[in-house]
N, CA, C and O atoms as a Maestro MAE file, in Angstrom:
{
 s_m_m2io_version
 :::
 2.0.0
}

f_m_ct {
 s_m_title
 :::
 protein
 m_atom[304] {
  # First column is atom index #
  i_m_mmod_type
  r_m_x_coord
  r_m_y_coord
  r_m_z_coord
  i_m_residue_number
  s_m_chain_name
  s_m_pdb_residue_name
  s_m_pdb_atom_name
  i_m_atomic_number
  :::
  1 25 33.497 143.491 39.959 1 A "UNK " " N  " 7
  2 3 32.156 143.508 40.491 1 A "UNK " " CA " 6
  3 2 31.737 142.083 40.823 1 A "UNK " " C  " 6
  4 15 31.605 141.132 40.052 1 A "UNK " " O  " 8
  5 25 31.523 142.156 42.390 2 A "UNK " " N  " 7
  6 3 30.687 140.386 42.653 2 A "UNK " " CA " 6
  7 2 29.427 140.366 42.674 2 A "UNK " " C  " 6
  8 15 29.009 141.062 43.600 2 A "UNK " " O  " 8
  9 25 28.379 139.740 41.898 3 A "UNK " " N  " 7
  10 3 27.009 139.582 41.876 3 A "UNK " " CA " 6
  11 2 26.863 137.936 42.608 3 A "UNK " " C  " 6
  12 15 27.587 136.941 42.649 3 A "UNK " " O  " 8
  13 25 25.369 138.345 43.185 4 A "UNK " " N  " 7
  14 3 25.137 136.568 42.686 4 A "UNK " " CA " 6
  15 2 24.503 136.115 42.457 4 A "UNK " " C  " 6
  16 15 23.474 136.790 42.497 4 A "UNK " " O  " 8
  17 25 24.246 134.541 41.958 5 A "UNK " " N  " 7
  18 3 23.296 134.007 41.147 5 A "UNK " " CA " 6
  19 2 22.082 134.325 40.428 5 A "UNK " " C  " 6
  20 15 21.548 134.344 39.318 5 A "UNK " " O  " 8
  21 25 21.906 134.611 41.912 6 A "UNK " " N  " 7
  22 3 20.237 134.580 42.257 6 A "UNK " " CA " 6
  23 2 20.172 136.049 41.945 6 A "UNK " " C  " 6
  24 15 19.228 136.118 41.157 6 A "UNK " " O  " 8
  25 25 20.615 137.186 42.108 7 A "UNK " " N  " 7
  26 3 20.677 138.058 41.395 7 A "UNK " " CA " 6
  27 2 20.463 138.641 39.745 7 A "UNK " " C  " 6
  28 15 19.735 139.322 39.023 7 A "UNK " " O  " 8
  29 25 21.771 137.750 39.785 8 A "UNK " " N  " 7
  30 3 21.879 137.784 38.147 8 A "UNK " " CA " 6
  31 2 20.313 137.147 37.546 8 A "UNK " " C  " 6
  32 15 19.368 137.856 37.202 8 A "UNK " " O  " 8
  33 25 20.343 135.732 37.534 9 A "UNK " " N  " 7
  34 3 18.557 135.277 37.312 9 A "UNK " " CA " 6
  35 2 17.575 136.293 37.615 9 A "UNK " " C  " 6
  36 15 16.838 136.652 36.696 9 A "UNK " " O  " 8
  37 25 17.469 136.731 38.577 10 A "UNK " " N  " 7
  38 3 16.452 137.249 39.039 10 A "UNK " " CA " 6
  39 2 16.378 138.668 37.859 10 A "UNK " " C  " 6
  40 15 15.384 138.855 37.157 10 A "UNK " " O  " 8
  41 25 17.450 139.453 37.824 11 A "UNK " " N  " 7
  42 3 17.698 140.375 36.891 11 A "UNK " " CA " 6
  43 2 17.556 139.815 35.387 11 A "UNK " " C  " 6
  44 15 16.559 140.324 34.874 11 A "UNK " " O  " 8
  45 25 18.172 139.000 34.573 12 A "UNK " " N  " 7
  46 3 17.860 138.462 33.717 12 A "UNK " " CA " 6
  47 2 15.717 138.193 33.274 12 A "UNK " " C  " 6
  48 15 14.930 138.896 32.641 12 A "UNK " " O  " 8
  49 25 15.595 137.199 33.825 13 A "UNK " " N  " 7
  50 3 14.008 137.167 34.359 13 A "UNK " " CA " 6
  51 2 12.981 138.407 34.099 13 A "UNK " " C  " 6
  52 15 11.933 138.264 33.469 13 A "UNK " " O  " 8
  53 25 13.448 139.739 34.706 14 A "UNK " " N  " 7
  54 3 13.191 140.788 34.696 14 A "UNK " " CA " 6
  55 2 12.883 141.281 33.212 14 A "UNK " " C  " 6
  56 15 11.831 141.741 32.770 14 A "UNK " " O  " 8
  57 25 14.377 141.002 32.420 15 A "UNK " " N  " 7
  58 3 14.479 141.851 31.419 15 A "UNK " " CA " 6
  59 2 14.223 141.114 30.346 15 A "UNK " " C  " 6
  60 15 14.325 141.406 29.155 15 A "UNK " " O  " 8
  61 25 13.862 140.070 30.899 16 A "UNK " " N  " 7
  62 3 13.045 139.385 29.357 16 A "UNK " " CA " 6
  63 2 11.589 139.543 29.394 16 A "UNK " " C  " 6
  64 15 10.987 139.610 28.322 16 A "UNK " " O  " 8
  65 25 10.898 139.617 30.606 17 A "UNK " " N  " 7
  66 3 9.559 139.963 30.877 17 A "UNK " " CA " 6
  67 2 9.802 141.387 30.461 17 A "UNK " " C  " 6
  68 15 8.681 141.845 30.684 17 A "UNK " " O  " 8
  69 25 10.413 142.257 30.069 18 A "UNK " " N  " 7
  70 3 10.017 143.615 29.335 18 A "UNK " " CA " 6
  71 2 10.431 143.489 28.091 18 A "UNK " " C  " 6
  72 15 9.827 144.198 27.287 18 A "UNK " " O  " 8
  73 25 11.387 142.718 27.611 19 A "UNK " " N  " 7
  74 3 11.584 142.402 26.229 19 A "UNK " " CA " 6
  75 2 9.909 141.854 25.551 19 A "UNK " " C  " 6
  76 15 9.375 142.258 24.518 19 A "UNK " " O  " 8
  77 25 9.336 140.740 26.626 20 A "UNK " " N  " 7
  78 3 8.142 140.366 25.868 20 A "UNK " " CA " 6
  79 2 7.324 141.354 26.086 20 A "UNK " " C  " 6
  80 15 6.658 141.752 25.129 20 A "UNK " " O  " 8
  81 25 7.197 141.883 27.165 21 A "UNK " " N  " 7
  82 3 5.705 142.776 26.967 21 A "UNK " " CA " 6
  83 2 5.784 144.087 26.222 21 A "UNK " " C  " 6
  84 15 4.925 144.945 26.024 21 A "UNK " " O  " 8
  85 25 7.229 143.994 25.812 22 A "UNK " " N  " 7
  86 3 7.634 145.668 24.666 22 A "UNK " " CA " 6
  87 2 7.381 144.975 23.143 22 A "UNK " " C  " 6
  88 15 7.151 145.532 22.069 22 A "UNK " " O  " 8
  89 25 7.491 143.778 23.420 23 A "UNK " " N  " 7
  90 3 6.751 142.859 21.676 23 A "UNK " " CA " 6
  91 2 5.449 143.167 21.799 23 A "UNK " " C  " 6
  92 15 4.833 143.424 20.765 23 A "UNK " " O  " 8
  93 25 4.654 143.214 23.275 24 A "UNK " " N  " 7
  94 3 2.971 142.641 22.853 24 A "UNK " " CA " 6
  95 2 2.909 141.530 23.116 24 A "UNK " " C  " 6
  96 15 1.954 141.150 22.439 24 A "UNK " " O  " 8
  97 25 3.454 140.295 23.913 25 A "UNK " " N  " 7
  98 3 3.661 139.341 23.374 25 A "UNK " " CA " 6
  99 2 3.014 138.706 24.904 25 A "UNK " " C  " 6
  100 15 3.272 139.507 25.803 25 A "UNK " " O  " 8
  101 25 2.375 137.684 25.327 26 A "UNK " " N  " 7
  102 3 2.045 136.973 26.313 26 A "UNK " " CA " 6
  103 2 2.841 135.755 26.576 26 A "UNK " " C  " 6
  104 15 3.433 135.032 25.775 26 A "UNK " " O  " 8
  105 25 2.743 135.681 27.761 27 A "UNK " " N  " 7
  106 3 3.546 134.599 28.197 27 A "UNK " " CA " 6
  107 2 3.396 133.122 27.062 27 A "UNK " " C  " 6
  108 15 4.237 132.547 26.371 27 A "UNK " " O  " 8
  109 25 1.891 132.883 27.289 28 A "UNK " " N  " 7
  110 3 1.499 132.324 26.094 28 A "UNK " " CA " 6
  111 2 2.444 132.376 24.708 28 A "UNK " " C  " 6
  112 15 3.336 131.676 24.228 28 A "UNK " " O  " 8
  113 25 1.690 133.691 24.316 29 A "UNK " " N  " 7
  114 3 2.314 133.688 22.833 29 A "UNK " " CA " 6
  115 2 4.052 133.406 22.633 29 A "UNK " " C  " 6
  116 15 4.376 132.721 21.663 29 A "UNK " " O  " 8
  117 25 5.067 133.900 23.485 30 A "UNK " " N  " 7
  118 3 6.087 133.465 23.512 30 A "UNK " " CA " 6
  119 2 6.684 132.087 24.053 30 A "UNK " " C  " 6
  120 15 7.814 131.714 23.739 30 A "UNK " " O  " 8
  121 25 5.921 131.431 24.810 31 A "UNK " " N  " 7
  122 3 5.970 129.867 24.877 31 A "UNK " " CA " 6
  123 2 5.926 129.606 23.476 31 A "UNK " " C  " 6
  124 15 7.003 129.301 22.964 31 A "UNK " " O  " 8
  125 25 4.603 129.674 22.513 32 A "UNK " " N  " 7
  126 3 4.046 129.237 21.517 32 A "UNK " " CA " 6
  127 2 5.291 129.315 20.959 32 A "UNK " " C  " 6
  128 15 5.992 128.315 21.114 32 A "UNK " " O  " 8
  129 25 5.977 130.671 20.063 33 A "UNK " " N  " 7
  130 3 7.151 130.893 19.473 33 A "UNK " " CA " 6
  131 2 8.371 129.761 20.443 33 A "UNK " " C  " 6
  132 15 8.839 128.780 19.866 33 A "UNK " " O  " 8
  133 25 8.528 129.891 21.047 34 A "UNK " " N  " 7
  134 3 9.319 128.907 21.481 34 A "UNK " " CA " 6
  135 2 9.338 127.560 21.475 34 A "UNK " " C  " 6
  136 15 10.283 126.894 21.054 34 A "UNK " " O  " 8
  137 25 8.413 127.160 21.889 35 A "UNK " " N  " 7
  138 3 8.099 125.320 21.935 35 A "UNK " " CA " 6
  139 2 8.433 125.197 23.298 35 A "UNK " " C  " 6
  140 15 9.307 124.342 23.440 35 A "UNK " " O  " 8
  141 25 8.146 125.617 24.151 36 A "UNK " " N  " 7
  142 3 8.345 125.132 25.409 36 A "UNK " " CA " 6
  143 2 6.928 125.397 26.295 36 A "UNK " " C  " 6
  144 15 5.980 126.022 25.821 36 A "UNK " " O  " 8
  145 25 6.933 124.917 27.435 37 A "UNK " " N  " 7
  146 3 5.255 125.078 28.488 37 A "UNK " " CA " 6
  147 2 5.858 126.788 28.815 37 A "UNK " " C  " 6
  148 15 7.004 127.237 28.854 37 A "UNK " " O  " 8
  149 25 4.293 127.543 29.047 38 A "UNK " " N  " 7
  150 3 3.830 128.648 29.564 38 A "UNK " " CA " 6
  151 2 4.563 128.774 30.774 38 A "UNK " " C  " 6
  152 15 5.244 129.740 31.119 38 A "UNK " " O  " 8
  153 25 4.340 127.582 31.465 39 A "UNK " " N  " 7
  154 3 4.905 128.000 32.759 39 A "UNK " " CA " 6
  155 2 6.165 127.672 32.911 39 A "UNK " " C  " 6
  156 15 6.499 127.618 34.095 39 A "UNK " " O  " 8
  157 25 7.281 127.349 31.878 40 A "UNK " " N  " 7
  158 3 8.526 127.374 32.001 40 A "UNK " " CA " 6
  159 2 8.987 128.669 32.109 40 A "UNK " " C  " 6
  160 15 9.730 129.038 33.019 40 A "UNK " " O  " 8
  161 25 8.327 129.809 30.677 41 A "UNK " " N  " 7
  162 3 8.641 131.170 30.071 41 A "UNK " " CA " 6
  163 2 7.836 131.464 31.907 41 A "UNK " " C  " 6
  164 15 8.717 131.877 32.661 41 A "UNK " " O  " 8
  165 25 6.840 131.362 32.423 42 A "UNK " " N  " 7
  166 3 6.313 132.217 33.849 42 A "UNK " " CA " 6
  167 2 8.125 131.851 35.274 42 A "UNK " " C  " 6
  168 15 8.583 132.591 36.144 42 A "UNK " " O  " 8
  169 25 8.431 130.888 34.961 43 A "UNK " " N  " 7
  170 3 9.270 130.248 35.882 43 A "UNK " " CA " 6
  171 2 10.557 131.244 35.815 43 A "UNK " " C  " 6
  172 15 11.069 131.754 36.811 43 A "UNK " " O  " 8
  173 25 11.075 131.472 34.225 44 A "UNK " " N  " 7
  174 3 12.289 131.976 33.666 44 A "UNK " " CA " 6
  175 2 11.798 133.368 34.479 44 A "UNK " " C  " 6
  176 15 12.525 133.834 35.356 44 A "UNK " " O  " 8
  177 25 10.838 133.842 34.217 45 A "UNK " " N  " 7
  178 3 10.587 135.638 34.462 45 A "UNK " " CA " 6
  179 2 10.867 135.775 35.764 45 A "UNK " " C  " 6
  180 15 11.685 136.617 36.134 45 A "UNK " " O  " 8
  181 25 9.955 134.629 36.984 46 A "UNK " " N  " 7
  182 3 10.444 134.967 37.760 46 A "UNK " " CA " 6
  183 2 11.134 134.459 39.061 46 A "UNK " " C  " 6
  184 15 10.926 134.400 40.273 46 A "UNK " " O  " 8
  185 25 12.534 133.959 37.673 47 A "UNK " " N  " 7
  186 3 14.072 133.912 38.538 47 A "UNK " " CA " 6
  187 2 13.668 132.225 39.791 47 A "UNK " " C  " 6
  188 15 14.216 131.997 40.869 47 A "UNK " " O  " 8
  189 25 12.669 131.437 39.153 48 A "UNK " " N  " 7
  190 3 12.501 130.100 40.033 48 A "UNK " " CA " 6
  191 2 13.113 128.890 39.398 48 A "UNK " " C  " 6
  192 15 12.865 127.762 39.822 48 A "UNK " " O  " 8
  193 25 14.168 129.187 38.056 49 A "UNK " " N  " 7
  194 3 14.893 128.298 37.791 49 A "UNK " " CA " 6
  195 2 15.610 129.140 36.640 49 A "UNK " " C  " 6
  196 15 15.356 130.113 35.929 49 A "UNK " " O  " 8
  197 25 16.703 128.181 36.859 50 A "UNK " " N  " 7
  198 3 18.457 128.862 36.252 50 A "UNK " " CA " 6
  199 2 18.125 127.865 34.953 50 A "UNK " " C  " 6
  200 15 18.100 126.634 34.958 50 A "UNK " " O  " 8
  201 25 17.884 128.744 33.875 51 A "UNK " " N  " 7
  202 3 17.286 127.843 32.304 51 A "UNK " " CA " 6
  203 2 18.573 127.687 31.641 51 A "UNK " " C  " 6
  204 15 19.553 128.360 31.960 51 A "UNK " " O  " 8
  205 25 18.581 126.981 30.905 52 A "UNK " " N  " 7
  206 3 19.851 126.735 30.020 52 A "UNK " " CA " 6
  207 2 20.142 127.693 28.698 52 A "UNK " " C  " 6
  208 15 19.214 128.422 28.346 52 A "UNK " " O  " 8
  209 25 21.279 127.727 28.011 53 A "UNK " " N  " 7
  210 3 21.842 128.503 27.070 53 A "UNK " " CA " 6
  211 2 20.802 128.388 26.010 53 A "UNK " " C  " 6
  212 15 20.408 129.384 25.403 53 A "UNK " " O  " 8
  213 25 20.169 126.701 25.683 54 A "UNK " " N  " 7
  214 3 19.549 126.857 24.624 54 A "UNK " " CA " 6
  215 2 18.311 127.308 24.561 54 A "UNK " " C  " 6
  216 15 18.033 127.937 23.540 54 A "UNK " " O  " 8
  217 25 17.205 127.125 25.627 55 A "UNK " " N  " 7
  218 3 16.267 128.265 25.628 55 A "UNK " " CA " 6
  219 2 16.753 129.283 26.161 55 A "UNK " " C  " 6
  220 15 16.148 129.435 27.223 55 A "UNK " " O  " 8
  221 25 17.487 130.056 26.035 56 A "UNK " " N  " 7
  222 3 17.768 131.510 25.522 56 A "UNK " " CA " 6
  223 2 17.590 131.761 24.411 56 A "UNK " " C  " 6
  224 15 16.977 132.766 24.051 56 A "UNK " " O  " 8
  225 25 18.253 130.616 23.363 57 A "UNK " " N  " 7
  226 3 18.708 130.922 22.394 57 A "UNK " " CA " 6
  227 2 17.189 131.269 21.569 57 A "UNK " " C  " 6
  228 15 17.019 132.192 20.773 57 A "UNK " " O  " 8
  229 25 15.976 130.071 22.088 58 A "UNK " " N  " 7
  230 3 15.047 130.353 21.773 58 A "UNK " " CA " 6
  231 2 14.029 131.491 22.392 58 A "UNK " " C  " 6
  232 15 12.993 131.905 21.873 58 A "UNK " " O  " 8
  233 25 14.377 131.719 23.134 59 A "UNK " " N  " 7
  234 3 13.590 133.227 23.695 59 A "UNK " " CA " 6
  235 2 14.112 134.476 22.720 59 A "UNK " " C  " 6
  236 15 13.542 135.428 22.189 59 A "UNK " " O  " 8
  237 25 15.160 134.105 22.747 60 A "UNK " " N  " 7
  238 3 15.886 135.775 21.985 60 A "UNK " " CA " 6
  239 2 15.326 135.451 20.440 60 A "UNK " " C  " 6
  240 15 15.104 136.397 19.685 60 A "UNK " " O  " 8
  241 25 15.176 134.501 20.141 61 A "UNK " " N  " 7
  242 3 14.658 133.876 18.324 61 A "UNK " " CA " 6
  243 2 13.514 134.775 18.311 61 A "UNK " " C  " 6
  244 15 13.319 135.910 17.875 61 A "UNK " " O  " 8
  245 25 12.624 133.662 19.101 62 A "UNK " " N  " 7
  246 3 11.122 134.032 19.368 62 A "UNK " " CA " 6
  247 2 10.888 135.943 19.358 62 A "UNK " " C  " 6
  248 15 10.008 136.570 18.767 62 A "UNK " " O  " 8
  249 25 12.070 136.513 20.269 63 A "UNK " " N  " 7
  250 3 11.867 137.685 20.478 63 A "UNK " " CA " 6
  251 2 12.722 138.969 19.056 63 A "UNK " " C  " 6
  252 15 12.805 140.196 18.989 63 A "UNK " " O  " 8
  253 25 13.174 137.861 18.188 64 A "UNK " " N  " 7
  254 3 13.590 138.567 17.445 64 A "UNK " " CA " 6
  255 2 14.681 139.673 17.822 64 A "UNK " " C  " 6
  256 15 14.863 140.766 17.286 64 A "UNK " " O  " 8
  257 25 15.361 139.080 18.904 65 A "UNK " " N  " 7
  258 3 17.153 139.537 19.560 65 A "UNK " " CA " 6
  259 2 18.005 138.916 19.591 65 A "UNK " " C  " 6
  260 15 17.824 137.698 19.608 65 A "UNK " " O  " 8
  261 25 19.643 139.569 19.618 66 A "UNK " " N  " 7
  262 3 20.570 138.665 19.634 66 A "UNK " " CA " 6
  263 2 20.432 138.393 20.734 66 A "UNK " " C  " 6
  264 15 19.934 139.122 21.592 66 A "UNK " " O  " 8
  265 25 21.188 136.433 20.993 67 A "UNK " " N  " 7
  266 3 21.397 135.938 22.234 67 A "UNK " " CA " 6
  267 2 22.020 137.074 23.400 67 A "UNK " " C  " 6
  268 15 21.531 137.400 24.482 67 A "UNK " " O  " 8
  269 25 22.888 137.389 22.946 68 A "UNK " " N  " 7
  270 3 23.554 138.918 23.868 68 A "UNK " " CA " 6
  271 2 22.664 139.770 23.986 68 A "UNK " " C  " 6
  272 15 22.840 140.417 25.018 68 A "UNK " " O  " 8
  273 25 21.597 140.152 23.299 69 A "UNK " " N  " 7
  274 3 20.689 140.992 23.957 69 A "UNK " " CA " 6
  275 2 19.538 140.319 25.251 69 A "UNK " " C  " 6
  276 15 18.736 141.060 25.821 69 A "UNK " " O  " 8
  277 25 19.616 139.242 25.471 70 A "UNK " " N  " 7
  278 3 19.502 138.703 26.544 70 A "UNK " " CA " 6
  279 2 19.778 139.232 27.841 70 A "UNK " " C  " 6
  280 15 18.980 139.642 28.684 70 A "UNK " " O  " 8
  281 25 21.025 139.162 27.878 71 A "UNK " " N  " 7
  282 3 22.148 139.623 28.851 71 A "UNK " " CA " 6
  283 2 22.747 141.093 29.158 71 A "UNK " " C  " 6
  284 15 23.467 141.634 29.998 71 A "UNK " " O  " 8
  285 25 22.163 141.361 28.207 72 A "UNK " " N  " 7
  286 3 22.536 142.966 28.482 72 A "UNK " " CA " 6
  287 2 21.420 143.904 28.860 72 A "UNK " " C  " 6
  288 15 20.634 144.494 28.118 72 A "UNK " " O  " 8
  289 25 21.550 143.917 30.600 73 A "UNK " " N  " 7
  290 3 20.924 144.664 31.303 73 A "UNK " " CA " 6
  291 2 21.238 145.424 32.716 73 A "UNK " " C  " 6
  292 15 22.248 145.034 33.302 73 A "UNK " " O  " 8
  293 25 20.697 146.167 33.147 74 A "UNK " " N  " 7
  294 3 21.788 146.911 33.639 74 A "UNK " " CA " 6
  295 2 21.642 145.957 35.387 74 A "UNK " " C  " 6
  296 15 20.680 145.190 35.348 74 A "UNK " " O  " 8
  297 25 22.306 145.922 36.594 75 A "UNK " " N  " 7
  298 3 22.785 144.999 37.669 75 A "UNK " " CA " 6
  299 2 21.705 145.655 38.661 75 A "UNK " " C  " 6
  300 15 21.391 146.825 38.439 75 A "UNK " " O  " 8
  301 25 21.133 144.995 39.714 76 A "UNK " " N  " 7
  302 3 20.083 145.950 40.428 76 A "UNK " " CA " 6
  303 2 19.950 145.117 41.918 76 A "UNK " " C  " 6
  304 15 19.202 145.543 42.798 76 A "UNK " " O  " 8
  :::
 }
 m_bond[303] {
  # First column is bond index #
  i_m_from
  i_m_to
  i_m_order
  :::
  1 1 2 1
  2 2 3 1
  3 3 4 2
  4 3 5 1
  5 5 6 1
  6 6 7 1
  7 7 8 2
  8 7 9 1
  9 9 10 1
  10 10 11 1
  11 11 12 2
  12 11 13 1
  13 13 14 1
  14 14 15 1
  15 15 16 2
  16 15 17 1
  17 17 18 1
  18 18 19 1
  19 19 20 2
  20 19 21 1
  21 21 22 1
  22 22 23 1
  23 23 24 2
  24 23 25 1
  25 25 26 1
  26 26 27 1
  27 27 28 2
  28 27 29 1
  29 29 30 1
  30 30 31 1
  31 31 32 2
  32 31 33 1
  33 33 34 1
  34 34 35 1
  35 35 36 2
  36 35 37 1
  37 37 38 1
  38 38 39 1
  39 39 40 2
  40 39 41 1
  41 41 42 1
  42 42 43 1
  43 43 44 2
  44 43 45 1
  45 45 46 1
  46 46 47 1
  47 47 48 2
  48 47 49 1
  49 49 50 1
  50 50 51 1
  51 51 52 2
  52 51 53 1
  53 53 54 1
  54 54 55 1
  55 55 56 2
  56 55 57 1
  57 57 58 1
  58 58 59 1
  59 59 60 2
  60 59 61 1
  61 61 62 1
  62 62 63 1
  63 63 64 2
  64 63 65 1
  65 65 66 1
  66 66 67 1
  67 67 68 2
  68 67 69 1
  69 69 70 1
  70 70 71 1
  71 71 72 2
  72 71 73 1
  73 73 74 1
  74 74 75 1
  75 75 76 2
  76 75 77 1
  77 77 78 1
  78 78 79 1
  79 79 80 2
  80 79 81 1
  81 81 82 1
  82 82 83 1
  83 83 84 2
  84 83 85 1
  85 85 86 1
  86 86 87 1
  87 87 88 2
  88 87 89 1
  89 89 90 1
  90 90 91 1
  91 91 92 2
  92 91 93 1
  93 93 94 1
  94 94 95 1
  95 95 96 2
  96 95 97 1
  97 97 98 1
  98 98 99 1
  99 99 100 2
  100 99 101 1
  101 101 102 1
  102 102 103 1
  103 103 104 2
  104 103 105 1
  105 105 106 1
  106 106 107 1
  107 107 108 2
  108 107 109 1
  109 109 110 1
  110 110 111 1
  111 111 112 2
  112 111 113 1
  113 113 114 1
  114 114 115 1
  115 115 116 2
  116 115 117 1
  117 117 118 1
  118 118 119 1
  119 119 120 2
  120 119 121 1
  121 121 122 1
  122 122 123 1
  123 123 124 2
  124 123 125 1
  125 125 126 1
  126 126 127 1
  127 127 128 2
  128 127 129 1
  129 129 130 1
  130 130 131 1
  131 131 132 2
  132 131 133 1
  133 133 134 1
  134 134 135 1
  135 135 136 2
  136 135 137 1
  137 137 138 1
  138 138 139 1
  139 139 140 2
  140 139 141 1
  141 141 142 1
  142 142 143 1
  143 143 144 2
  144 143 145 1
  145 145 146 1
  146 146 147 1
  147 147 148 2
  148 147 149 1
  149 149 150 1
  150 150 151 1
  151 151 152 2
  152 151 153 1
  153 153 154 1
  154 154 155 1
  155 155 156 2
  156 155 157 1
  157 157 158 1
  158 158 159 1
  159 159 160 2
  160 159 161 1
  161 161 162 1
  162 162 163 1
  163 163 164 2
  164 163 165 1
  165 165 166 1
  166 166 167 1
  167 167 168 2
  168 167 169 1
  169 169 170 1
  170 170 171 1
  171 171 172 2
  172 171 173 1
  173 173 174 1
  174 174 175 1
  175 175 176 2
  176 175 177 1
  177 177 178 1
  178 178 179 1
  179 179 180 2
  180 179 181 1
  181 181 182 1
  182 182 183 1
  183 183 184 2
  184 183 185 1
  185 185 186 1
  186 186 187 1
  187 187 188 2
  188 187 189 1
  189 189 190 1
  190 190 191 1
  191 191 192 2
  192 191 193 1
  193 193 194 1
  194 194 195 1
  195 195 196 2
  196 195 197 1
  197 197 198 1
  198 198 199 1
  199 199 200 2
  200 199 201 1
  201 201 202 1
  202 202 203 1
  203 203 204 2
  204 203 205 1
  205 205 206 1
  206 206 207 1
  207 207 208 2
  208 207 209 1
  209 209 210 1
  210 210 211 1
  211 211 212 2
  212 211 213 1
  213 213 214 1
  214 214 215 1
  215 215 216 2
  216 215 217 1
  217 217 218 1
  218 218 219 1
  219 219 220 2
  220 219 221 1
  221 221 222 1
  222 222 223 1
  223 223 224 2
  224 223 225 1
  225 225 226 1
  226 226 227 1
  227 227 228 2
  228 227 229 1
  229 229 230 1
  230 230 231 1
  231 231 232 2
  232 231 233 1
  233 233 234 1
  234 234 235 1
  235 235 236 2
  236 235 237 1
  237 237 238 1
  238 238 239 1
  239 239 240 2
  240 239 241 1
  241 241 242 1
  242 242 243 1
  243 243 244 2
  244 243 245 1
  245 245 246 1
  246 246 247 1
  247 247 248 2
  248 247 249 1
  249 249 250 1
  250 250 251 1
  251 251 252 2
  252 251 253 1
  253 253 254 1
  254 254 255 1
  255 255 256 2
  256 255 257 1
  257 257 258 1
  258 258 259 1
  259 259 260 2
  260 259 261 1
  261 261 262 1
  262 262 263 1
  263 263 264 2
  264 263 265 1
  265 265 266 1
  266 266 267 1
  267 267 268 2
  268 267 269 1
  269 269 270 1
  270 270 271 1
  271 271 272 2
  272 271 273 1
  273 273 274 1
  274 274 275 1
  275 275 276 2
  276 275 277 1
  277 277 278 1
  278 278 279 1
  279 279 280 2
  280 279 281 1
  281 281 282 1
  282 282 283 1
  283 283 284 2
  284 283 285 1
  285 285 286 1
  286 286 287 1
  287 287 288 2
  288 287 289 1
  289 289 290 1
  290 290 291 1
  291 291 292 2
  292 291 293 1
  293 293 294 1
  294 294 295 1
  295 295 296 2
  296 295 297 1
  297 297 298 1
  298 298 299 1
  299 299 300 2
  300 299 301 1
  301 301 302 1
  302 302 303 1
  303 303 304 2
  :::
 }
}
C-alpha cells in the first residue's frame, strides 16, 4: 500500500482530535497536559506540520495511550 505524507498527517491529526474530544479534553486542556502552545496541539490536528516522535510521546501520555495507539487508524 502507497500513502502519502500529507495523507498520513492529515489522517493522524484526525485521530488524535477524536482521541481528545472522546477524553473531554480541549485543545487547551491537552496543551496544558503536555507542555507545549495550544496552537501547536491546533497545528498537529490539522495536518499543518509533521510533529516529531517526542510530542507524540507526549500527546499519547497526556491522553493516557500507548504511543502505538497514536498510529493506529484506519487510511482515508
Amino acid at each position: 500500500m502507497d500513502i502519502s505524507e500529507e495523507t498520513f498527517i492529515a489522517n493522524l491529526g484526525v485521530h488524535i482530535r477524536q482521541l481528545r474530544e472522546k477524553k473531554g479534553l480541549s485543545q487547551q486542556d491537552l496543551a496544558n497536559d503536555c507542555d507545549i502552545p495550544k496552537t501547536q496541539i491546533g497545528r498537529i490536528e490539522r495536518a499543518e506540520i509533521n510533529t516529531t516522535v517526542k510530542t507524540l510521546v507526549k500527546i499519547a501520555n497526556a491522553l493516557d495511550v500507548e504511543p502505538k495507539e497514536l498510529l493506529n487508524f484506519p487510511l482515508k
